[in-house]
C-alpha positions in Angstrom: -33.9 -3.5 -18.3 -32.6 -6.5 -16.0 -34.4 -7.3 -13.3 -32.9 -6.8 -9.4 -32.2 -10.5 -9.0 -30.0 -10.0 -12.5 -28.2 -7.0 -11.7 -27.2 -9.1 -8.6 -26.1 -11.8 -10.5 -24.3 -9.6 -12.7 -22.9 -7.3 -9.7 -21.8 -11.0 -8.2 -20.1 -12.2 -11.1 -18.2 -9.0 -11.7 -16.8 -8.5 -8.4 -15.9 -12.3 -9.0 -14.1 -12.1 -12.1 -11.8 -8.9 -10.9 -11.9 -9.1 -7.5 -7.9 -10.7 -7.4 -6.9 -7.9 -10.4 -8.5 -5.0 -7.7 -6.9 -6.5 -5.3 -3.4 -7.3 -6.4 -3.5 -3.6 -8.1 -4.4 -1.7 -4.3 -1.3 -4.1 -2.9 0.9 -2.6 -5.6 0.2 0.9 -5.1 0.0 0.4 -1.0 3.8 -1.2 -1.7 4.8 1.9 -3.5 2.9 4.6 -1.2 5.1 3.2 1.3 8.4 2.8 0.0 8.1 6.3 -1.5 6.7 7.3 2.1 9.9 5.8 3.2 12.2 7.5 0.7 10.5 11.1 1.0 10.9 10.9 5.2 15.0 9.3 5.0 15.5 12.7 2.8 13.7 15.7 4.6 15.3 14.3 7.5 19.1 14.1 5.9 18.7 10.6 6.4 18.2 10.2 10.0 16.4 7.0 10.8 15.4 8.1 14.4 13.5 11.5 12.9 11.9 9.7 9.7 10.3 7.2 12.1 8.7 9.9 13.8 7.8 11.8 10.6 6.1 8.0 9.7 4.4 7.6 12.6 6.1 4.3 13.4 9.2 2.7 15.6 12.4 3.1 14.5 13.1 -0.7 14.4 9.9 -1.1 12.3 11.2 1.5 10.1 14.4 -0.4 9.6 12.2 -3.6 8.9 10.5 -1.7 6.0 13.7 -0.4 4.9 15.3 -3.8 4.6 11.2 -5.1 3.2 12.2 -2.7 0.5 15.9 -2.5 -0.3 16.2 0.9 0.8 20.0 1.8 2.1 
C-alpha cells in the first residue's frame, strides 16, 4: 500500500499526464453538444432563426455567430 504523500504524487502526475487529452476531449463534445443544439432548435422551429434563439436561450445575432462558428446554413 502507498503511502498518502505517494498517492499524491501519483494523483499529481496523472492529472499531469492527461489533463490536455480530458481537456481537448470535453472541448470536442461541448463543440458538438452545441452545434447539434443548434441543428435540433433551426428544425423544431422550421428554421426560424428568431424562435431557435429563444428555444437556445441566447440572442438571435449570437445565434447567427454560432451558426456561421459552425457552418450551419
Amino acid at each position: 500500500m502507498n503511502t498518502p504523500e505517494e498517492q499524491k504524487y501519483f494523483y499529481r502526475m496523472f492529472d499531469e499526464m492527461y489533463a490536455d487529452e480530458c481537456a481537448q476531449t470535453l472541448i470536442e463534445k461541448t463543440e458538438k453538444l452545441e452545434k447539434d443544439s443548434i441543428r435540433n432548435a433551426l428544425y423544431e422551429t422550421d428554421g426560424n432563426r428568431t424562435l431557435a434563439a429563444k428555444r437556445l436561450g441566447i440572442g438571435r445575432t449570437c445565434l447567427l455567430a454560432k451558426m456561421r462558428k459552425h457552418s450551419i446554413s
